[in-house]
Backbone as CSV, one residue per row, in Angstrom:
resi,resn,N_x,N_y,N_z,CA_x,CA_y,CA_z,C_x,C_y,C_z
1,UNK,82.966,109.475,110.613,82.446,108.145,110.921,83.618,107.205,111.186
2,UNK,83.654,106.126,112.425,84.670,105.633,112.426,84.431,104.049,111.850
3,UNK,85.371,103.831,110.957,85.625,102.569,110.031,85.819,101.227,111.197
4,UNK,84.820,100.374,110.751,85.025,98.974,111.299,86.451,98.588,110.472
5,UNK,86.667,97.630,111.527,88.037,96.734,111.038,87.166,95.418,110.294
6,UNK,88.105,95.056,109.356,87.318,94.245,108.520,88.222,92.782,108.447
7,UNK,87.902,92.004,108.632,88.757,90.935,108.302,89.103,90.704,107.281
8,UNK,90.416,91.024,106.765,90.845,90.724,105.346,90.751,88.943,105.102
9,UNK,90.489,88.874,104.021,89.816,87.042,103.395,91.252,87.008,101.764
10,UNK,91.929,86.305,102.550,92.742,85.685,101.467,92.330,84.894,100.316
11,UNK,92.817,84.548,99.167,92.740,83.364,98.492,93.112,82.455,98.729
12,UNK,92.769,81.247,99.257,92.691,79.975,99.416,94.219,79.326,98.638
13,UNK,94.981,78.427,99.142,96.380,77.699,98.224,95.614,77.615,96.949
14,UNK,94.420,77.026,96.585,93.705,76.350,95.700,93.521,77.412,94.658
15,UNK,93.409,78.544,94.837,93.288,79.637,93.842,94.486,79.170,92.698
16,UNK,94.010,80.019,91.671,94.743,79.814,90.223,95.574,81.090,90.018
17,UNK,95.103,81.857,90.792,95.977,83.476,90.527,96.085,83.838,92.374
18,UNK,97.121,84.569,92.417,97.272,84.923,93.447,96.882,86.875,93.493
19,UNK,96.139,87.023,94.693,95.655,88.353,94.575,96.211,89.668,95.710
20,UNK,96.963,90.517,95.090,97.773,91.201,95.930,97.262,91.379,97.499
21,UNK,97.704,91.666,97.939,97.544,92.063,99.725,96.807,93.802,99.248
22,UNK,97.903,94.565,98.576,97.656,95.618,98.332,96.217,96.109,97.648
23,UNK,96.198,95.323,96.701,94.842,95.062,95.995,93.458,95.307,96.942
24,UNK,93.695,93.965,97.555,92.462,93.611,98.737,92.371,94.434,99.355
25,UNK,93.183,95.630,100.048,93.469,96.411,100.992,91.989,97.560,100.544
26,UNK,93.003,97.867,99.527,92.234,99.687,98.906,91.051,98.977,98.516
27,UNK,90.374,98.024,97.933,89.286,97.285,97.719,88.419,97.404,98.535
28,UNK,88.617,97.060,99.672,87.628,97.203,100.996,87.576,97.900,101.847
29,UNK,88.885,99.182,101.086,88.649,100.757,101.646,87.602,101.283,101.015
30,UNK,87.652,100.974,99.775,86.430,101.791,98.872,85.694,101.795,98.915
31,UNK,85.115,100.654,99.595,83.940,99.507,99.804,83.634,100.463,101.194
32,UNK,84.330,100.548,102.163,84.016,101.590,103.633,83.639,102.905,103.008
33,UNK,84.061,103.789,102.367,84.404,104.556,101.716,82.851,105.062,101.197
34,UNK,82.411,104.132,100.421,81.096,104.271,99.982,80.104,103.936,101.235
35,UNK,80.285,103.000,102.031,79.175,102.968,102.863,79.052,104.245,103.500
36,UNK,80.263,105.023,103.811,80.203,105.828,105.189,79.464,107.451,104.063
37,UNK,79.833,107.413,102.831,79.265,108.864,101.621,77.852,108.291,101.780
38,UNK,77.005,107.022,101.894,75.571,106.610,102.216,75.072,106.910,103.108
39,UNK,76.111,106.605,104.680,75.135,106.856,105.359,74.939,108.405,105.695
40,UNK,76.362,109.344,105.394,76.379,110.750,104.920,75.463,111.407,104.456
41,UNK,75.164,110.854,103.259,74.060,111.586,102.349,73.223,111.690,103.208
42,UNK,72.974,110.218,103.890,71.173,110.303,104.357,71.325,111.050,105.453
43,UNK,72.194,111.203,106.236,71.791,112.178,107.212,71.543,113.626,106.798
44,UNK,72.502,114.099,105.509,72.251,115.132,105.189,70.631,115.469,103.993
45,UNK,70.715,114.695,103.406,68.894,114.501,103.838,67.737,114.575,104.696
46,UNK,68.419,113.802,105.985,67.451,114.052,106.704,67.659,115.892,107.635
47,UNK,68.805,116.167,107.444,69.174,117.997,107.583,68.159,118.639,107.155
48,UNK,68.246,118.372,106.114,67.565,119.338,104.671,66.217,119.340,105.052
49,UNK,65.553,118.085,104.975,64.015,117.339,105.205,63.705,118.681,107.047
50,UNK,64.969,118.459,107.523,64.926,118.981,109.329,64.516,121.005,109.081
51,UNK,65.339,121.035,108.206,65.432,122.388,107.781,64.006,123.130,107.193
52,UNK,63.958,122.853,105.618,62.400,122.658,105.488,61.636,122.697,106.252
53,UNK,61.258,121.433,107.030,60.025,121.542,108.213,60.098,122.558,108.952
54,UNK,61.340,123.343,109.804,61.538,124.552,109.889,61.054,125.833,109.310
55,UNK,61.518,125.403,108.429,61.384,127.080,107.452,59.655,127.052,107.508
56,UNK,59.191,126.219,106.941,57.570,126.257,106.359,56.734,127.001,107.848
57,UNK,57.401,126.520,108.934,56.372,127.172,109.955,57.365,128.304,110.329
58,UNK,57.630,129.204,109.847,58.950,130.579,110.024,57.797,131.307,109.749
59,UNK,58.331,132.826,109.872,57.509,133.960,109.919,57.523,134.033,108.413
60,UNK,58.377,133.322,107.147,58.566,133.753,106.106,58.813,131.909,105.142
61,UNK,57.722,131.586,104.665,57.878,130.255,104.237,58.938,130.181,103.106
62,UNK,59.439,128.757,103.185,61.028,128.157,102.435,60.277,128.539,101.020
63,UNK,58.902,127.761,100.842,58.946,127.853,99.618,58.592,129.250,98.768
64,UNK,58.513,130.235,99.645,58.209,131.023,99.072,59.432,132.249,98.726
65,UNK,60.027,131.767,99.460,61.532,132.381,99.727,62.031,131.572,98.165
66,UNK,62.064,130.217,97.925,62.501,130.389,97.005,61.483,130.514,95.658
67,UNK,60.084,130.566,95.532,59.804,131.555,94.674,60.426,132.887,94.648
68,UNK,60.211,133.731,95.494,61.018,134.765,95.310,62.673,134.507,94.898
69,UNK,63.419,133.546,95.081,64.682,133.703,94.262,64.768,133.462,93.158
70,UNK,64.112,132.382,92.649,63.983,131.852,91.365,63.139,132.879,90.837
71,UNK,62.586,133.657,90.985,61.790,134.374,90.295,62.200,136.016,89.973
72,UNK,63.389,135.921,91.220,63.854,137.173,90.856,64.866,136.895,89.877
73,UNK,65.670,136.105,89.668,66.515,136.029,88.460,65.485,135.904,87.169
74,UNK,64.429,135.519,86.632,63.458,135.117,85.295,62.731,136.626,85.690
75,UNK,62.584,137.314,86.806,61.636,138.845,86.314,62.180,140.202,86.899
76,UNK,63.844,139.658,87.095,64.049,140.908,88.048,63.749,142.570,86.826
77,UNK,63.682,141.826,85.514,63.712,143.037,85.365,62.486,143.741,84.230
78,UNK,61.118,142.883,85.157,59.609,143.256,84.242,59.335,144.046,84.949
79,UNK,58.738,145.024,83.803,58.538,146.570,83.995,57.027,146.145,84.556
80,UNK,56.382,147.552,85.049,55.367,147.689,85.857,54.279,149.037,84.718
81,UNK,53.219,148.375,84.460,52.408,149.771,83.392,52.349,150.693,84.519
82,UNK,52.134,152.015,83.593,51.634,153.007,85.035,51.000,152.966,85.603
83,UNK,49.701,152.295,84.957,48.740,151.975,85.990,48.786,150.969,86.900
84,UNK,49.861,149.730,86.932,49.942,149.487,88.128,50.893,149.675,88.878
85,UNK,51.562,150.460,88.009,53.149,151.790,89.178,52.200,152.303,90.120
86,UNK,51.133,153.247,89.357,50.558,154.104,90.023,49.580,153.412,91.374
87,UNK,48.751,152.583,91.095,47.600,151.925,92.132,49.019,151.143,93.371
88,UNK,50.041,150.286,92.647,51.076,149.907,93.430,51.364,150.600,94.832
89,UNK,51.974,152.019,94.335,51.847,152.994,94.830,50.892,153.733,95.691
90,UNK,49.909,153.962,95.399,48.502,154.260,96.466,48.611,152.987,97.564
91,UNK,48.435,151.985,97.032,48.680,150.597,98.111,49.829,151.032,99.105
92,UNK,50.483,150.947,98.702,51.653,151.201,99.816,51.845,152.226,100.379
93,UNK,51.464,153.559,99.967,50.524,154.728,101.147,49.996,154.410,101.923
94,UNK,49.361,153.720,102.140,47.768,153.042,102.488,48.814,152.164,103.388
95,UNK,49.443,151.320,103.217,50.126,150.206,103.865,50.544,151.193,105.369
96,UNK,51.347,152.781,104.461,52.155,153.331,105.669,51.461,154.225,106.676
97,UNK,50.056,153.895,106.574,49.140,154.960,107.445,49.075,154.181,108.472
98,UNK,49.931,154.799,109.764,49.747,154.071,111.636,47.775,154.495,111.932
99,UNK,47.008,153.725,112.606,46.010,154.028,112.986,45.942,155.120,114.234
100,UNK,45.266,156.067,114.176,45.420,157.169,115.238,44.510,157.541,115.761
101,UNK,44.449,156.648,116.897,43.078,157.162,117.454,42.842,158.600,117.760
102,UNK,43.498,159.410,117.481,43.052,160.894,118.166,42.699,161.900,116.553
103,UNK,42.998,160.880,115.287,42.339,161.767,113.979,41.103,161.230,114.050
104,UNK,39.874,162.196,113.766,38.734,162.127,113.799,38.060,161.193,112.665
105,UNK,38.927,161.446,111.479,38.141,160.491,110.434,38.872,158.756,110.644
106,UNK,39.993,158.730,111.642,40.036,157.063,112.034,38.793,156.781,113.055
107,UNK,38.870,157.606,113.929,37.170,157.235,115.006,36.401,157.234,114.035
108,UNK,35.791,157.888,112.577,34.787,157.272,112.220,34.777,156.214,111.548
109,UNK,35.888,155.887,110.756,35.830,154.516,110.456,35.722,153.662,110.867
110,UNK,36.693,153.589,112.640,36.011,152.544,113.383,34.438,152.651,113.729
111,UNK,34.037,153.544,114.312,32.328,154.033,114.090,31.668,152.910,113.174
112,UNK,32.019,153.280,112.032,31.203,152.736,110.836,31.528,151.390,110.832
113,UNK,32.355,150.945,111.343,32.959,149.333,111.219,31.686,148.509,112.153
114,UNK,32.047,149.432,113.637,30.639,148.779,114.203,28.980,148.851,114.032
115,UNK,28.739,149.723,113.496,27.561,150.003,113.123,27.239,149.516,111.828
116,UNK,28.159,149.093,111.145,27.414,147.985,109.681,27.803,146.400,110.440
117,UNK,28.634,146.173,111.206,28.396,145.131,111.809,27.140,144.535,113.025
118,UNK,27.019,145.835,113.601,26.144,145.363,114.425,25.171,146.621,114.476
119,UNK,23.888,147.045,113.269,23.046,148.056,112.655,21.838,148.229,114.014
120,UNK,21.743,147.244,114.680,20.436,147.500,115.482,21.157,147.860,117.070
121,UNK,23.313,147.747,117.063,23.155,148.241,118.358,23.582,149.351,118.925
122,UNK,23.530,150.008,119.652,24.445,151.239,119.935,25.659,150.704,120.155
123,UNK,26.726,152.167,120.084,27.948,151.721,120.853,27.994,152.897,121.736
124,UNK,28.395,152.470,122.855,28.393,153.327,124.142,29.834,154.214,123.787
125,UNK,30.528,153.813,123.341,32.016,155.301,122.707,33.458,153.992,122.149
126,UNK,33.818,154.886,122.015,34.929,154.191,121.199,36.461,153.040,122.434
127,UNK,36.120,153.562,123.847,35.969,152.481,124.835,35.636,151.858,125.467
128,UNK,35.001,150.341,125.379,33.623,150.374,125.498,33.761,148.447,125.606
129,UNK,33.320,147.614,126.467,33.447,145.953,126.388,32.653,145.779,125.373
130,UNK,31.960,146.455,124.726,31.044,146.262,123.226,32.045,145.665,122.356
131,UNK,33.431,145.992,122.235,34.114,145.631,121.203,34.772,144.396,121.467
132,UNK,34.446,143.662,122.410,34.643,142.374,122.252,33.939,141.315,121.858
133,UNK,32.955,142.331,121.674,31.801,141.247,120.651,32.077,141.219,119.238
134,UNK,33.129,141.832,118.930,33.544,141.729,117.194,34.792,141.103,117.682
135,UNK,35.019,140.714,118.856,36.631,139.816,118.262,37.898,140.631,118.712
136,UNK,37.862,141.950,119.650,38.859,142.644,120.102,39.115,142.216,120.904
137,UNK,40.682,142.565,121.351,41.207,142.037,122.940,40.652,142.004,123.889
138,UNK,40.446,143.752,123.791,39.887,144.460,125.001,39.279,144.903,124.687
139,UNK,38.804,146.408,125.457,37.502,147.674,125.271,38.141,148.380,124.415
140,UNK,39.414,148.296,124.231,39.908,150.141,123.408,40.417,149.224,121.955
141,UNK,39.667,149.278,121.214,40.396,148.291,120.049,41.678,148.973,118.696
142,UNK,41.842,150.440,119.157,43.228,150.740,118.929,44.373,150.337,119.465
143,UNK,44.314,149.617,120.273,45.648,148.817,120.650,45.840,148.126,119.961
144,UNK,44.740,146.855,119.445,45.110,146.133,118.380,45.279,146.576,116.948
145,UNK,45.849,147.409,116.802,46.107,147.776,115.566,47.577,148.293,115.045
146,UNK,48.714,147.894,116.255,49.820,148.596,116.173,50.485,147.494,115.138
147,UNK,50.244,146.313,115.079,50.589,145.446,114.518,50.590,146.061,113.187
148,UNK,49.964,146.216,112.633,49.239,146.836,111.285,48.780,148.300,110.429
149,UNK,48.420,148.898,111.329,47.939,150.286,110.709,46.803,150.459,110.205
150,UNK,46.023,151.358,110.254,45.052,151.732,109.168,44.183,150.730,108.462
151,UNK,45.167,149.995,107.563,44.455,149.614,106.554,43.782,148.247,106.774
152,UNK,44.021,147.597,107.937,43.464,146.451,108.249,42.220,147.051,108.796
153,UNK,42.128,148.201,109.497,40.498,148.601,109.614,39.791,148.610,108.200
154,UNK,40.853,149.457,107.573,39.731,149.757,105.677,39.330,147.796,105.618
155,UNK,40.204,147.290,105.695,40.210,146.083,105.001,38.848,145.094,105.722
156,UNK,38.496,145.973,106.849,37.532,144.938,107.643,36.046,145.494,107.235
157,UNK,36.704,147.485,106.959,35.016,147.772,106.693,34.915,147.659,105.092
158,UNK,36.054,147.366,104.428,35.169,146.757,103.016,34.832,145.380,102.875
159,UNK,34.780,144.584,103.935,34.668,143.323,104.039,32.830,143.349,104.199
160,UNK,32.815,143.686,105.029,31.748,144.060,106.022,30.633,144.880,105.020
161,UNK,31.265,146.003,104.155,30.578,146.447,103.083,29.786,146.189,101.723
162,UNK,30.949,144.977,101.366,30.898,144.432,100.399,30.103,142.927,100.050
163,UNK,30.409,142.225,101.197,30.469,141.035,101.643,29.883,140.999,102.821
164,UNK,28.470,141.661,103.551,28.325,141.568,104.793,27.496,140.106,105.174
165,UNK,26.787,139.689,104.624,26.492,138.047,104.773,27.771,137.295,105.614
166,UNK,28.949,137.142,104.679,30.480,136.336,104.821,30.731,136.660,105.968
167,UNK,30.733,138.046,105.950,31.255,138.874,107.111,30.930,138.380,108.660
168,UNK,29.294,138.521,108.328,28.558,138.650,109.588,28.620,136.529,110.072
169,UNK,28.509,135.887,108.971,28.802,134.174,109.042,30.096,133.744,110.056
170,UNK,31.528,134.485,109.240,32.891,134.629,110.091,32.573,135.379,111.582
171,UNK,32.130,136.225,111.601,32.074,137.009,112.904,31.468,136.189,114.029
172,UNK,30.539,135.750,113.442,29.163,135.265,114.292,29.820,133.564,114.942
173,UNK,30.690,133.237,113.825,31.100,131.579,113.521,30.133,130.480,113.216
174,UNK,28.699,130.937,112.527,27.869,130.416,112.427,28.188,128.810,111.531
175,UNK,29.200,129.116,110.878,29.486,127.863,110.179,30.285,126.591,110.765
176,UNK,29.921,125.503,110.374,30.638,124.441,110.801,30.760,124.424,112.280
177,UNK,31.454,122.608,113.058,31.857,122.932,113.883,32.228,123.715,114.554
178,UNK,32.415,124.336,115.986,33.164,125.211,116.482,33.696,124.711,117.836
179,UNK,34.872,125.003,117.750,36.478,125.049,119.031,35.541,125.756,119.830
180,UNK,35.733,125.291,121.528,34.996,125.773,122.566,36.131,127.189,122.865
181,UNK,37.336,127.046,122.298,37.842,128.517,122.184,37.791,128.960,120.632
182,UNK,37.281,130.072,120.207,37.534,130.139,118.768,38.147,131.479,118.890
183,UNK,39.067,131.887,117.893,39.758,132.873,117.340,38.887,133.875,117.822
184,UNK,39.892,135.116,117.803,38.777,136.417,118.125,38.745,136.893,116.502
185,UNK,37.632,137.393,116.085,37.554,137.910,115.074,38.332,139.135,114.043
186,UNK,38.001,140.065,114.946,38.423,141.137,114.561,40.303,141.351,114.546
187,UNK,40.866,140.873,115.654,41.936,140.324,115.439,42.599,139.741,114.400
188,UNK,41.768,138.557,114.132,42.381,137.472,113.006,42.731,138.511,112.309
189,UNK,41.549,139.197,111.849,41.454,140.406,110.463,42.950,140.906,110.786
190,UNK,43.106,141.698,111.372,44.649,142.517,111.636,45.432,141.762,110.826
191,UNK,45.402,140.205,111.440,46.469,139.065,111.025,46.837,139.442,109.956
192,UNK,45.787,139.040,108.934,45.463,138.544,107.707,45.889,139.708,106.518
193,UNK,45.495,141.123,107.506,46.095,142.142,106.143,47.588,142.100,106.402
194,UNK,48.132,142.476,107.976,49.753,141.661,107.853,50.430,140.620,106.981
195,UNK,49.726,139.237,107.238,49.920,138.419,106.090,50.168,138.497,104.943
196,UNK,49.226,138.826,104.191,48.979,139.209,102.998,50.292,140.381,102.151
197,UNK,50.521,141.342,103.092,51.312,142.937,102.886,52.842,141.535,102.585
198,UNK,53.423,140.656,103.974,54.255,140.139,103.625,54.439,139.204,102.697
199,UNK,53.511,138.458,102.824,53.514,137.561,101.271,53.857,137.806,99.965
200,UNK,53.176,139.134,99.599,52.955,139.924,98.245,53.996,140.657,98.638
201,UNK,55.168,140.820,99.247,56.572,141.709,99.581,55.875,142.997,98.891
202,UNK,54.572,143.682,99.370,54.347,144.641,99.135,55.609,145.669,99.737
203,UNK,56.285,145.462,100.462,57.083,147.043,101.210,58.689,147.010,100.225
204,UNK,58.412,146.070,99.467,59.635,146.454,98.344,59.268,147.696,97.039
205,UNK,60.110,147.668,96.392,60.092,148.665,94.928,58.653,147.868,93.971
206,UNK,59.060,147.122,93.954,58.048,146.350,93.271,58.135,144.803,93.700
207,UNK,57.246,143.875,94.020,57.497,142.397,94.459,58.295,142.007,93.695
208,UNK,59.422,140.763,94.211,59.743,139.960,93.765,59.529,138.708,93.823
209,UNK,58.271,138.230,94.580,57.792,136.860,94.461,56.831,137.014,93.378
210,UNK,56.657,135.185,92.864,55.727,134.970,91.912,54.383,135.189,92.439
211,UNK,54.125,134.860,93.639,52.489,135.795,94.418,52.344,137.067,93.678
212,UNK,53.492,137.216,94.306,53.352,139.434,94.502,53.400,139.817,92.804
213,UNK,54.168,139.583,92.292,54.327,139.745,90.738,52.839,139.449,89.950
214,UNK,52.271,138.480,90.176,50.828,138.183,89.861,49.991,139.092,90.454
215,UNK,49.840,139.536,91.574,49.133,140.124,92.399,49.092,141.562,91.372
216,UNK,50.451,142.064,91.444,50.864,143.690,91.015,49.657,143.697,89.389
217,UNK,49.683,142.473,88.937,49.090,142.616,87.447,47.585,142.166,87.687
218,UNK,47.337,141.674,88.830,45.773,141.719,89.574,45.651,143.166,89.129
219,UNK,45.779,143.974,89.978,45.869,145.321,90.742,45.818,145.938,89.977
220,UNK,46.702,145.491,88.279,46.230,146.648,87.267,45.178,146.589,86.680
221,UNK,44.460,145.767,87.221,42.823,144.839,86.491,41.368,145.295,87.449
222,UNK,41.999,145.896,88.773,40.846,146.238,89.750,41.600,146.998,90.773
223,UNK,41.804,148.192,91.226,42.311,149.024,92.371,41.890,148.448,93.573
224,UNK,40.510,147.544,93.748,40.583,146.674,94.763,40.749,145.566,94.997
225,UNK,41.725,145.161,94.122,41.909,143.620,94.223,42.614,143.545,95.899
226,UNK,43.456,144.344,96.261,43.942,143.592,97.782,42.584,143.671,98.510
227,UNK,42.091,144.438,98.609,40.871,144.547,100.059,40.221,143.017,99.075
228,UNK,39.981,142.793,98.583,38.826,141.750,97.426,40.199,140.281,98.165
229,UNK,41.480,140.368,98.342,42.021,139.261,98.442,41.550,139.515,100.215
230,UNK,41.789,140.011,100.723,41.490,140.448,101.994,40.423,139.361,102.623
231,UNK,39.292,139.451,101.906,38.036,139.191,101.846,38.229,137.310,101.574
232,UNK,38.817,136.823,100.815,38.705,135.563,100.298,39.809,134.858,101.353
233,UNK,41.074,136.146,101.747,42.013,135.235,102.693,41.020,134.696,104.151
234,UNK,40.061,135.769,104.356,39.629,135.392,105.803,38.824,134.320,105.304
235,UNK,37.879,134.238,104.760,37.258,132.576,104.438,37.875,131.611,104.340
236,UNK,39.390,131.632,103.449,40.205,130.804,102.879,41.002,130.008,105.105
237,UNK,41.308,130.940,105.608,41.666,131.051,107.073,40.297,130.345,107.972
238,UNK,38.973,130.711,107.848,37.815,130.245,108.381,37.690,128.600,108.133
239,UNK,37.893,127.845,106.734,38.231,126.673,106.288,38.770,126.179,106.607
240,UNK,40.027,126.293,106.907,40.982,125.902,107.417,41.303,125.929,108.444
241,UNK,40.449,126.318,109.453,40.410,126.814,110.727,39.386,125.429,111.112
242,UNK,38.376,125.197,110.410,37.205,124.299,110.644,37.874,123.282,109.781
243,UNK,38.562,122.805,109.141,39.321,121.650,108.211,40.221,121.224,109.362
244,UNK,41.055,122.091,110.485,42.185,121.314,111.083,41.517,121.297,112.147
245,UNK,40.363,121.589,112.202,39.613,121.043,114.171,40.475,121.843,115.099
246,UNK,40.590,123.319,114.516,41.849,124.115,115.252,40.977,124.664,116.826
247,UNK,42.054,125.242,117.497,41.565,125.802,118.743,42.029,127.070,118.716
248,UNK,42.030,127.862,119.604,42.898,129.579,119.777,44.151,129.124,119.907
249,UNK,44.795,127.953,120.276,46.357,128.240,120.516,47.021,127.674,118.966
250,UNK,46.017,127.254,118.405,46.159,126.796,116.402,46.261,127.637,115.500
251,UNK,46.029,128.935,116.255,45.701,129.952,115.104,46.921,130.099,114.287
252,UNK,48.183,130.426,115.000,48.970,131.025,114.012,49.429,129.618,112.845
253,UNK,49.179,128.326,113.344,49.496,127.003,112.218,48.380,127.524,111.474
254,UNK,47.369,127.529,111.368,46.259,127.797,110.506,46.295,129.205,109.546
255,UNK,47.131,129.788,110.132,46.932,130.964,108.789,48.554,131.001,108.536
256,UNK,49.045,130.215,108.617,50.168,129.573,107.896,50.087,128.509,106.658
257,UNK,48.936,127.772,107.435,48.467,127.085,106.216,47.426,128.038,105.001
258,UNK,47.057,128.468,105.526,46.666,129.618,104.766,47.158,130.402,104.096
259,UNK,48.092,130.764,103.954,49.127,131.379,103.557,49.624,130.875,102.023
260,UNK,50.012,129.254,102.522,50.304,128.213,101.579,49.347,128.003,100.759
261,UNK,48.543,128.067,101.248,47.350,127.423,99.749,47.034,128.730,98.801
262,UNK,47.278,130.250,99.563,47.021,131.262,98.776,47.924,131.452,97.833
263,UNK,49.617,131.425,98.671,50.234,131.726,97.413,50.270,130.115,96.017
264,UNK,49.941,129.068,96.764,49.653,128.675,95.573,48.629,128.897,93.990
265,UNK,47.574,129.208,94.734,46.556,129.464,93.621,46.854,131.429,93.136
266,UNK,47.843,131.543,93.494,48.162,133.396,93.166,49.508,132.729,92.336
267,UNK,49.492,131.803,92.247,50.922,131.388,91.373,49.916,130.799,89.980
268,UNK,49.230,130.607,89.994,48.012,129.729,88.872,48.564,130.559,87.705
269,UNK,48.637,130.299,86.710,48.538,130.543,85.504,47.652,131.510,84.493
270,UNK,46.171,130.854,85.205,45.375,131.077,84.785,44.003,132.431,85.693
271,UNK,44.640,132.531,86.640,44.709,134.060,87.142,44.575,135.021,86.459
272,UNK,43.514,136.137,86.010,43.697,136.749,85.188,42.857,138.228,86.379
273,UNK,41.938,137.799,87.674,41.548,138.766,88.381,41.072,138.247,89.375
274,UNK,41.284,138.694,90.585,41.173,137.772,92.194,40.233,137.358,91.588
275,UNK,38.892,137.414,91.300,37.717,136.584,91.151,37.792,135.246,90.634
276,UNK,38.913,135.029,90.200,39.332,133.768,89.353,39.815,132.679,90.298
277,UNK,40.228,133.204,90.928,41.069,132.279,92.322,40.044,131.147,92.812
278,UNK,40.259,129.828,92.907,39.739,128.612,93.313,38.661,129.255,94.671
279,UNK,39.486,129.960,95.866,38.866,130.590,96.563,38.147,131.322,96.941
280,UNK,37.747,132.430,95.829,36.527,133.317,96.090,35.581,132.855,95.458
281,UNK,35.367,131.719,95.712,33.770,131.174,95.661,33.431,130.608,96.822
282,UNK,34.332,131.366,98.115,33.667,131.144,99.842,33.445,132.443,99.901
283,UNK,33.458,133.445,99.563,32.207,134.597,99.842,30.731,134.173,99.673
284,UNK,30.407,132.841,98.609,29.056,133.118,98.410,28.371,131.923,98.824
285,UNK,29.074,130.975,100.021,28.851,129.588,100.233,27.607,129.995,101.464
């Protein structure tokens, strides 16, 4: 920063003490000195404030980044029961299965995906413009799945299984307002088990965020707690989708915000089994 020149201000003949030159000098250096560390700070404030706003819309949010640091120093080193070593484990099998359209028991799962979604219609084969009535790109809805694998199909037909009311409400968009473009459905889903896998740093040894760490002790309480979070993220995403008056080019801000409000209430305290979560009481709205 470059220093104004300052007019040095003498003491008057009339003064009773006379006040060094030298004095006055470094006086109203210090005086620059401090203004210029003020206006410093604040810019580097407003960095920080610049940074932040950054990070939060990143593929990987600030604040969760630093849950995970702060949290790995206070749990880097809580053990895991076997039983949720073990279910941990099955999860992340499950995470590493690519979808293949040419194994016979992935065609029936997709099969079964459409036929509890839509019970009264045929499907003409597994390529087919039928599947853009659930929310696929295109006709062949194994393309959309490279993102993900496998388990975002499991994750749609236990949605659909479990929850087919919710299911068929989200699919249909029967609720609330609706964007003259709305999200494709079946898609979002893909999103959302992606989401979720990174949030909960499922592809580590064991999580090190306070989400994922909560989650892991979900998991020893119900083997389906992820497909069960699965289920509450897409409502929790549907809300918030109809809360920000979003459109198709909103989607990815919206399950960002989504994101945020999950790992907050997966940080709760008082968490003791997904069912507890502020949020799964939009399965039954």
């Amino acid at each position: 920063m470059r220093l104004r020149k300052r007019k040095r201000c003498f003491p008057s003949c009339s003064s009773l003490h006379k006040v060094d030159e030298d004095e006055i000098y470094w006086r109203h250096r210090k005086k620059d000195e401090e203004l210029e560390w003020s206006h410093n700070s604040t810019h580097l404030v407003s960095q920080f404030a610049q940074c932040f706003s950054n990070a939060m819309v990143g593929s990987r949010s600030w604040i969760g980044a630093l849950f995970s640091r702060s949290n790995t120093r206070r749990n880097a080193d809580y053990l895991l029961t076997q039983i949720q070593e073990q279910r941990l484990q099955r999860l992340q099998e499950r995470m590493n299965v690519p979808f293949d359209e040419a194994r016979p028991d992935h065609q029936e799962a997709l099969c079964s995906l459409w036929h509890c979604a839509f019970p009264n219609v045929s499907l003409k084969g597994l390529i087919s413009d039928q599947w853009k009535e659930m929310g696929w790109q295109g006709p062949n809805p194994s393309t959309d799945f490279r993102g993900c694998g496998f388990i975002s199909l499991e994750n749609l037909l236990y949605f659909v299984r479990t929850y087919p009311t919710s299911f068929n409400r989200l699919m249909t968009k029967k609720g609330g307002k609706r964007a003259t473009w709305e999200y494709p459905f079946a898609v979002a889903g893909i999103n959302i088990s992606y989401m979720l896998i990174q949030m909960l740093d499922l592809h580590s040894e064991k999580p090190r965020c306070l989400p994922g760490i909560n989650f892991v002790r979900l998991l020893g309480e119900d083997e389906e707690a992820f497909d069960v979070l699965f289920c509450v993220a897409f409502e929790m995403m549907d809300a918030q989708w109809l809360a920000m008056c979003a459109e198709y080019m909103d989607f990815n801000e919206v399950l960002r915000a989504t994101r945020l409000q999950l790992e907050r209430e997966l940080s709760l305290e008082d968490i003791h089994r997904i069912q507890d979560l502020p949020a799964y009481n939009l399965l039954y709205q």
